[in-house]
C-alpha positions as a printed NumPy array, in Angstrom:
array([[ -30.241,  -62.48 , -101.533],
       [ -30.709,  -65.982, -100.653],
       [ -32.464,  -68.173, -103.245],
       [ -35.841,  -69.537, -102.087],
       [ -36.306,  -72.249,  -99.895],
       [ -37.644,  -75.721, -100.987],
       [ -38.839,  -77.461,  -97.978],
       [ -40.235,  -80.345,  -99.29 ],
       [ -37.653,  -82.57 ,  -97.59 ],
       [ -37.075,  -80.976,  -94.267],
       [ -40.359,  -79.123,  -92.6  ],
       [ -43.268,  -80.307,  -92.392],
       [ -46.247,  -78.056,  -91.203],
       [ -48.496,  -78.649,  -88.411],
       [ -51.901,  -80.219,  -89.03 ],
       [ -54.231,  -77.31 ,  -88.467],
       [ -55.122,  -76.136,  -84.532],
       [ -57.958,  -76.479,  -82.758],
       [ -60.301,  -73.375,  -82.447],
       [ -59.372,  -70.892,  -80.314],
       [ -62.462,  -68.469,  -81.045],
       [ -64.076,  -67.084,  -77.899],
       [ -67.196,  -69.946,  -77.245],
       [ -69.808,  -66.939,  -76.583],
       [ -71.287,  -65.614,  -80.209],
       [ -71.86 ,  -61.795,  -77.845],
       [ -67.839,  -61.457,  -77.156],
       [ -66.521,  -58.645,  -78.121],
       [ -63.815,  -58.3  ,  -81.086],
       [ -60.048,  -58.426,  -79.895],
       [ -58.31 ,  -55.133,  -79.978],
       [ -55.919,  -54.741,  -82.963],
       [ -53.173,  -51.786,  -82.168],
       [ -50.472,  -51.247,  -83.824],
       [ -47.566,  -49.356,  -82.487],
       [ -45.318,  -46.089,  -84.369],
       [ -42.115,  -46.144,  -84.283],
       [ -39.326,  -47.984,  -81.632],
       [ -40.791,  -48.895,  -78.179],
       [ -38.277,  -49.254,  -75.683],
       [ -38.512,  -53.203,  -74.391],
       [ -39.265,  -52.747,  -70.26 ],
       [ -41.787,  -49.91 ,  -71.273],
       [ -43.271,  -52.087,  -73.818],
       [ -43.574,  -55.366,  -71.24 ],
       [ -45.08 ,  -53.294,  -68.185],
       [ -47.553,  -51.941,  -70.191],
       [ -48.445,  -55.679,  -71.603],
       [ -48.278,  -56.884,  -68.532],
       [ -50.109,  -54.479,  -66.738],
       [ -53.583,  -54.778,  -69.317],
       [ -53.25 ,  -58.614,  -69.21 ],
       [ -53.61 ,  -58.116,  -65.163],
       [ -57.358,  -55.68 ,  -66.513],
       [ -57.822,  -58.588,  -68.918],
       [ -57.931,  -60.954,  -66.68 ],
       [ -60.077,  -58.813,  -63.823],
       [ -62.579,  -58.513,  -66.819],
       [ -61.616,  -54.695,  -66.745],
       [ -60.359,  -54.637,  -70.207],
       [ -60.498,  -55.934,  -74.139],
       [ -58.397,  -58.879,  -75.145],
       [ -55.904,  -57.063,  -77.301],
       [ -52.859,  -58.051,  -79.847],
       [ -50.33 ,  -55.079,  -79.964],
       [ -47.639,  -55.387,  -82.9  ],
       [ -44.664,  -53.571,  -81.815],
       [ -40.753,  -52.868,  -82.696],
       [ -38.108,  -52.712,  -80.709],
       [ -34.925,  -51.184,  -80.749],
       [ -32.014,  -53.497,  -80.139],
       [ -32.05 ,  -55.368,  -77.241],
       [ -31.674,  -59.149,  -75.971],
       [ -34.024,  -60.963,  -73.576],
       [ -33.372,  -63.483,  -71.631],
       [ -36.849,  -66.314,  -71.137],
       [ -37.258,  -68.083,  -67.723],
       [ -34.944,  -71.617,  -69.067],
       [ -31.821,  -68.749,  -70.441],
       [ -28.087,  -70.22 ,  -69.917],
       [ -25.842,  -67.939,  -68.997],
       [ -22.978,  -69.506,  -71.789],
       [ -25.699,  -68.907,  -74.346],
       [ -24.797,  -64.668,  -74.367],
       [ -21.977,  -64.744,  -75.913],
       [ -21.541,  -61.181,  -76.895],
       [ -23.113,  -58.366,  -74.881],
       [ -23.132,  -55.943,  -77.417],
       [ -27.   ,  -54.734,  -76.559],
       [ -28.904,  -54.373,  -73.244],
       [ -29.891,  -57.629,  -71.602],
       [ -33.363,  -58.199,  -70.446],
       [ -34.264,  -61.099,  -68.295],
       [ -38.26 ,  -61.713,  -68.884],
       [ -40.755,  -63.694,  -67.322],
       [ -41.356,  -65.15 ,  -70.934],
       [ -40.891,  -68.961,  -71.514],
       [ -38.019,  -70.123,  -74.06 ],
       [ -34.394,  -68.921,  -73.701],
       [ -31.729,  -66.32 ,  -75.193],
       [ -33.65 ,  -64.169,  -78.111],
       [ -32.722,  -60.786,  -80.074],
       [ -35.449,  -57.997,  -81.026],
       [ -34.492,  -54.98 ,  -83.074],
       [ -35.732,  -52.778,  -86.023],
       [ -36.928,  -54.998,  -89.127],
       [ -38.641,  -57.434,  -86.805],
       [ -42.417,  -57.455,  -85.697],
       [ -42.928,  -58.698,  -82.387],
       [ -46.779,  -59.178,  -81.386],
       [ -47.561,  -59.392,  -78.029],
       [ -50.789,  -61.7  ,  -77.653],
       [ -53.217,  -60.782,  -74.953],
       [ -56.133,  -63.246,  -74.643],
       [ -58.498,  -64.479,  -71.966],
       [ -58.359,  -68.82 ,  -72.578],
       [ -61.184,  -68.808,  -69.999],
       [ -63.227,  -67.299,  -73.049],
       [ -61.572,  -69.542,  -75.323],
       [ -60.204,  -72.762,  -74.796],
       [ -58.198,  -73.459,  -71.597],
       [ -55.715,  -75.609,  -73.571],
       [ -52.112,  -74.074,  -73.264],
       [ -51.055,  -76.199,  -76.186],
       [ -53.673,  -75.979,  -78.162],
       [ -52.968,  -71.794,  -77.712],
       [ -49.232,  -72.513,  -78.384],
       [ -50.27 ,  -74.756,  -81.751],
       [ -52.74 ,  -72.146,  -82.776],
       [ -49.638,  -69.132,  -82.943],
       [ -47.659,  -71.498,  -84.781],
       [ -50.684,  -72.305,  -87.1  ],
       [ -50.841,  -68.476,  -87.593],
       [ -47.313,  -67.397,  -88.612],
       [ -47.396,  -70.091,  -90.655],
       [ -50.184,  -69.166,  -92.685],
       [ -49.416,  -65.508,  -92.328],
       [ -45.628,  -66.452,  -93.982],
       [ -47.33 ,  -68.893,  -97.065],
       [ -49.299,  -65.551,  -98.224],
       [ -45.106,  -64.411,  -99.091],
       [ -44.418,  -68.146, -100.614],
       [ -42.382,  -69.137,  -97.572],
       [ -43.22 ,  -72.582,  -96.518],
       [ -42.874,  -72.825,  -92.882],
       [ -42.725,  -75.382,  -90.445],
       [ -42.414,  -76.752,  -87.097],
       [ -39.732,  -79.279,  -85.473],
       [ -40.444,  -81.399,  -82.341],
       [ -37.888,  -80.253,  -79.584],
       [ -37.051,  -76.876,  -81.736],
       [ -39.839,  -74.293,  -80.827],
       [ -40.723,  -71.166,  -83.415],
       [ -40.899,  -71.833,  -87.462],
       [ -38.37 ,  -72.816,  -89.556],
       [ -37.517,  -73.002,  -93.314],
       [ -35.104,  -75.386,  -95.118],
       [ -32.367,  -73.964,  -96.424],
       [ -31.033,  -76.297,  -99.201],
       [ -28.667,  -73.736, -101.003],
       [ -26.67 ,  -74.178,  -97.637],
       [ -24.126,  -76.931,  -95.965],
       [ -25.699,  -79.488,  -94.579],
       [ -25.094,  -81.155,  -90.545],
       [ -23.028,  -83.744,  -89.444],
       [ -24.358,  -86.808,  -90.868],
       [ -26.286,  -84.89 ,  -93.864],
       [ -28.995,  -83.186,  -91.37 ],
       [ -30.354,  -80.484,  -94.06 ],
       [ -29.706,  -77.056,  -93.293],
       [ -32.459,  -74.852,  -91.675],
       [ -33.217,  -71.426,  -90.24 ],
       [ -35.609,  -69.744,  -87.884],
       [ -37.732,  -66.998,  -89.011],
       [ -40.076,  -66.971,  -86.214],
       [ -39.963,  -67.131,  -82.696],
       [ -42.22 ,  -68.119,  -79.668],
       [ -42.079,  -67.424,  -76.198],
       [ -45.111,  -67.146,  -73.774],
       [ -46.736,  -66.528,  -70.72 ],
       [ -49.77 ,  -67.371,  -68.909],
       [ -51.065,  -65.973,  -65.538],
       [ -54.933,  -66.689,  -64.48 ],
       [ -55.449,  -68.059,  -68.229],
       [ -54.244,  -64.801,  -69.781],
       [ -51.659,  -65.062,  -72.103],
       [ -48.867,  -62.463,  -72.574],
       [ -46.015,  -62.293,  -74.363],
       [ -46.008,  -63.797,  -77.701],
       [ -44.084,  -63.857,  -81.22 ],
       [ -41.851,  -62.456,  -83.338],
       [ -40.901,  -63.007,  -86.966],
       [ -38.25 ,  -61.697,  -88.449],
       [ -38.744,  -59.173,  -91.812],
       [ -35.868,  -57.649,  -92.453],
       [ -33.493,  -57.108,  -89.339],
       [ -29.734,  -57.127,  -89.259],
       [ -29.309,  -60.68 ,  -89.069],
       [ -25.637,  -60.168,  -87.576],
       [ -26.993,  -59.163,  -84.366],
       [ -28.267,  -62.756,  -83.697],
       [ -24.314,  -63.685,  -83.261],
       [ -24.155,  -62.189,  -79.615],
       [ -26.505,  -64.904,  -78.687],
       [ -27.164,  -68.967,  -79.143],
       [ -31.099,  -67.943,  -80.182],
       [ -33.128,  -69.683,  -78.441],
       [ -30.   ,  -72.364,  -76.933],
       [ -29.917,  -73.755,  -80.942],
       [ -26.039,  -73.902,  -81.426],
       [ -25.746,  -76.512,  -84.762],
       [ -24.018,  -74.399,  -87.488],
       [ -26.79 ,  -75.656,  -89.656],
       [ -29.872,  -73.855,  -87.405],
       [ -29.302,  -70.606,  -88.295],
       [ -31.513,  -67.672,  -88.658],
       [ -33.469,  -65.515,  -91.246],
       [ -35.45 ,  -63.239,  -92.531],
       [ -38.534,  -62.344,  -95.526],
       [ -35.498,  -59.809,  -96.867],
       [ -32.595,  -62.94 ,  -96.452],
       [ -35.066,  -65.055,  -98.443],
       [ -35.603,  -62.736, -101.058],
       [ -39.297,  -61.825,  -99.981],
       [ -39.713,  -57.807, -100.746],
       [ -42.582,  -57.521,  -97.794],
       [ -42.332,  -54.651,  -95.56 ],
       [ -43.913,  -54.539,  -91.895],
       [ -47.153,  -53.139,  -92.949],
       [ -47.591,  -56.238,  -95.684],
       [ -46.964,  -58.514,  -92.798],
       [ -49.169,  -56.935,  -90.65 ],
       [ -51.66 ,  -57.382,  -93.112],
       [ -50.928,  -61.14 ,  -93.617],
       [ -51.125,  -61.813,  -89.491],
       [ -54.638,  -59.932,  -89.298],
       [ -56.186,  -61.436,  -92.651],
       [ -55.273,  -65.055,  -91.178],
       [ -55.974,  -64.189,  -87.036],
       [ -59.877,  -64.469,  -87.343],
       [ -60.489,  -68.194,  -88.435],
       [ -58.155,  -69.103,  -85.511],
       [ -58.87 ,  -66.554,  -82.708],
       [ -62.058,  -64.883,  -83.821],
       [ -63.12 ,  -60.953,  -85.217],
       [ -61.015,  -57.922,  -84.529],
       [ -61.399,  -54.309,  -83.597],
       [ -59.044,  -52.226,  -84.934],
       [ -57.741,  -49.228,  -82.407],
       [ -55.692,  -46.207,  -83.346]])
């Protein structure tokens, strides 16, 4: 295992969001679901895609929906073709913002289903709230996360490993972003890496990031024993002050 990050010189976390709780005290909770087992990726984004279309009717709940996927790599509307480098797993090309990504078993992707009209029609305000709340969600496992200007997801130094050209300190990814909006309903979402076979982000250039000292990583590659179900834990204890109450559905 990797020794523990110090990030005391490298990452700096974002000063905290603005609210993104639903302005009307009579709103109902947003739908917490958690799915079993592998879902296969297409499946997975027509059925997202089909209740942010009732969300955004006013047919349905808002809902977050924690997933897994088996391997797979999608491809976000600004993907480079140079940036798959190895084709070793289906390709998806998604409607998602952001570029080249990998999801596979021992990484939670949460698909984020909101109506801003209820909230806060701020797009970056929504995008610095998600950061806000892997962040927080990672601190409860003593990882100290962090954003970069021009680098989206959240990072961690890594000071146990060789530094850039010109002595830029090492750092890896452990969380990704990549989202949608259509008639102020979000889709899409994150996805933070627990314990997945890091090796499979080599087919790729995640997220167009090709420095040898960006790399990638995981709770497990940092020495963090947290399963999915303590993460999940972690994202729903810290989604409330930013997004409001939850109902949680079988």
């Amino acid at each position: 295992m990797a020794g523990v990050p110090d990030t005391s010189d490298a990452v700096t976390p974002r000063p905290p969001a603005r609210d993104m709780r639903v302005k009307r005290a009579d709103a109902p909770p947003v739908e917490w679901a958690v799915a079993r087992g592998l879902l296969d990726y297409p499946a997975a984004v027509s059925e997202m895609e089909a209740r942010a279309a009732s969300i955004a009717a006013g047919e349905a709940a808002e809902r977050v929906w924690l997933v897994e996927h088996p391997p797979i790599y999608t491809a976000g509307a600004s993907a480079k073709d140079e940036d798959l480098r190895d084709a070793r797993f289906p390709v998806h090309r998604s409607g998602r913002g952001g570029q080249f990504t990998y999801h596979g078993p021992g990484q939670r992707v949460v698909y984020v289903m909101l109506d801003l009209t209820r909230r806060r029609q701020d797009l970056r305000a929504y995008v610095g709230a998600l950061e806000v709340w892997m962040i927080a969600a990672l601190a409860r496992f003593r990882v100290e996360g962090g954003v970069r200007d021009g680098r989206v997801g959240v990072w961690v130094a890594r000071p146990d490993k060789p530094r850039g050209i010109g002595g830029a300190p090492a750092e890896d990814k452990i969380a990704a972003i990549g989202v949608k909006v259509r008639r102020w309903t979000t889709y899409h979402g994150l996805a933070i890496n627990v314990a997945p076979d890091l090796s499979h982000f080599a087919g790729i250039v995640p997220c167009g990031i090709a420095e040898a000292h960006f790399g990638v990583t995981s709770l497990a590659d940092l020495g963090r024993g947290a399963d999915m179900a303590a993460l999940d834990a972690a994202l729903k204890a810290e989604f409330a002050p930013l997004f409001g109450p939850l109902a949680e559905i079988a």
